[in-house]
C-alpha positions as CSV (number, residue, x, y, z in Angstrom):
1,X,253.5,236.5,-53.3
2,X,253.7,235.1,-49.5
3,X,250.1,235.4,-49.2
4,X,248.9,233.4,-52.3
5,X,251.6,230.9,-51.6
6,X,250.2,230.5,-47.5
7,X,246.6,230.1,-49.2
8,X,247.7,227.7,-51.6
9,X,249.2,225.7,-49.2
10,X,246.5,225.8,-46.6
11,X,244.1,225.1,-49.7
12,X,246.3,221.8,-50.9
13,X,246.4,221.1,-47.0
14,X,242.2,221.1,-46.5
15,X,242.1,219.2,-50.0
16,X,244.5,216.5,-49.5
17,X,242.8,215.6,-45.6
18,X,239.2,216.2,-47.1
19,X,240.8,213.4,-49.4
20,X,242.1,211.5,-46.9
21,X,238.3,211.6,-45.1
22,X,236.5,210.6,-47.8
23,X,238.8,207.3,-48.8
24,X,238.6,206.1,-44.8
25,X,234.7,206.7,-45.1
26,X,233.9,205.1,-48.1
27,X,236.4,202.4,-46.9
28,X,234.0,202.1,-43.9
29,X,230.9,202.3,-45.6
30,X,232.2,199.2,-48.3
31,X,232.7,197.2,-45.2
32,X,228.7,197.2,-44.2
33,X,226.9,194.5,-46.2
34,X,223.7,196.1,-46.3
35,X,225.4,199.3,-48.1
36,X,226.6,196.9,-50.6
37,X,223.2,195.7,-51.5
38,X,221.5,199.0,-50.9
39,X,224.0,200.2,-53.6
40,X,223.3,197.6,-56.3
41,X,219.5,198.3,-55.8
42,X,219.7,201.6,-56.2
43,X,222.8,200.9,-59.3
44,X,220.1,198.8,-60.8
45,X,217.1,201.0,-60.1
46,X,219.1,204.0,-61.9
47,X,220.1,202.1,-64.7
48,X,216.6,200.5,-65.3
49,X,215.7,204.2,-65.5
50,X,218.0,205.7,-68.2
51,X,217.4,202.4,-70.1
52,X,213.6,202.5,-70.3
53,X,213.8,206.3,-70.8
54,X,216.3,206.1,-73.6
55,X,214.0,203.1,-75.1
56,X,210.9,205.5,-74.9
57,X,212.6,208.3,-76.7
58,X,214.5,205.8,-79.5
59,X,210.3,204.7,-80.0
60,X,209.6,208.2,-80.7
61,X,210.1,209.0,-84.7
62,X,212.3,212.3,-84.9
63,X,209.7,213.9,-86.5
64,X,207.5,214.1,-83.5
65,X,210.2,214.2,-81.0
66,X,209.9,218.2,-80.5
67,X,205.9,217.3,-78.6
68,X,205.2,214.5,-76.7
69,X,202.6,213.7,-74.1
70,X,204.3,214.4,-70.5
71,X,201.7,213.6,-68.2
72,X,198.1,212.4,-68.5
73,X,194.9,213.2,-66.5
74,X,192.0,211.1,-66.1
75,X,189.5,214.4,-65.7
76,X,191.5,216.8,-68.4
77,X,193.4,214.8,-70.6
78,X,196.9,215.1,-71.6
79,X,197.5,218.3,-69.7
80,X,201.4,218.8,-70.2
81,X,202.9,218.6,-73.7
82,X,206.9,219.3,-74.1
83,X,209.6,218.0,-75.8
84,X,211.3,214.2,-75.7
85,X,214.3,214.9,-74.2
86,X,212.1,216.1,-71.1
87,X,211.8,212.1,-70.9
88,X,215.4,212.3,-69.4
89,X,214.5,214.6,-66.5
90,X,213.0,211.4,-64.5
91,X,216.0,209.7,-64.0
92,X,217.6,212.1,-63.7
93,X,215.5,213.6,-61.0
94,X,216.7,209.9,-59.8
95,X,219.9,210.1,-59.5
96,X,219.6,213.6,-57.4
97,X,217.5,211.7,-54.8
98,X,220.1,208.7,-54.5
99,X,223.2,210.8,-54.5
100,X,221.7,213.2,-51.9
101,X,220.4,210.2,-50.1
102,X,223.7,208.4,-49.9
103,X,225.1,212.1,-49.4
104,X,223.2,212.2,-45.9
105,X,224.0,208.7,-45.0
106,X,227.8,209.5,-45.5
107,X,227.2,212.2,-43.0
108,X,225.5,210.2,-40.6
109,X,226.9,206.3,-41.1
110,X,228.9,207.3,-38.0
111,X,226.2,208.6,-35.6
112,X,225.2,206.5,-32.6
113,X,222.3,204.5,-33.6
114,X,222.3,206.3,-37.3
115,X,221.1,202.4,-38.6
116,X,217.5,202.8,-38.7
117,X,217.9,206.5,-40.4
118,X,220.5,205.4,-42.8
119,X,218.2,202.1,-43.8
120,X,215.5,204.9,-44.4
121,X,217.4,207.3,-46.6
122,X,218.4,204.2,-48.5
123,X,214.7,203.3,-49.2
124,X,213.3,206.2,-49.7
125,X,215.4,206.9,-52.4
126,X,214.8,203.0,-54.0
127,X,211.1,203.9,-53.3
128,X,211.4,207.3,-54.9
129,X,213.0,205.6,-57.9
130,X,210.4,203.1,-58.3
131,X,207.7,205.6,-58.5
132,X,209.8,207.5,-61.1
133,X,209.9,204.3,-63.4
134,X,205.9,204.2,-62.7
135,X,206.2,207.6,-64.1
136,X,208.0,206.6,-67.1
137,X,205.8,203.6,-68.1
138,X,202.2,205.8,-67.7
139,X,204.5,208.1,-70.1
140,X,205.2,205.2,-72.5
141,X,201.5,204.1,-72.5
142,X,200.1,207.8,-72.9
143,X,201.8,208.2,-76.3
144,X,201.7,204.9,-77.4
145,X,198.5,203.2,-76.4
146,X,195.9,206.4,-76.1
């Protein structure tokens, strides 16, 4: 009984300073202005995403929702077919890149002259998001205007 009650302790112990790391961190991070913005772009981004997304897939009838036209290719054609719901995996593919983005820049906000990399993680993953609504709209046109 002594054993699981030392590993629950030193498990409430790491959880409760892991806790305690995280608050002062994000506490830190809330204080840089360009974080702030950064984090409404990429809010906004994220939400444009799921909102045109969910408008392509409400413009689908429920009949034809099991195959859509994925992706288009000027040579070939359509040349992936799936369901609608596979809308959903852009933004979602998305929100991966910011939260793994603003994952690194947690990790590295601290680092001596970790500015110019956390700027770049920032807008890569705005960048990457922009290209994924891109991706959305060519979907949009593809089954509604070919």
């Amino acid at each position: 009984m002594n054993i699981i009650s030392n590993f629950l302790s030193k498990f409430l112990d790491f959880f409760y300073v892991f806790k305690l790391n995280i608050k002062e961190a994000l506490s830190d991070l809330f204080g840089l202005f360009y974080f702030k913005i950064y984090l409404l772009i990429l809010s906004l981004a994220l939400l444009i995403n799921f909102s045109f997304a969910y408008f392509v897939f409400s413009k689908i009838s429920p009949a034809d929702r099991h195959l859509i036209a994925l992706h288009y290719n000027i040579y070939s054609g359509t040349d992936l077919i799936g369901s609608a719901t596979n809308i959903f995996i852009l933004p979602a593919l998305g929100a991966t890149i910011i939260f793994l983005n603003l994952s690194l820049f947690i990790l590295i906000y601290k680092q001596k002259n970790s500015r110019f990399l956390g700027h770049f993680l920032l807008v890569s993953a705005a960048i990457a998001n922009f290209f994924l609504f891109a991706g959305l709209i060519s979907i949009y046109l593809v089954n509604f205007f070919f």
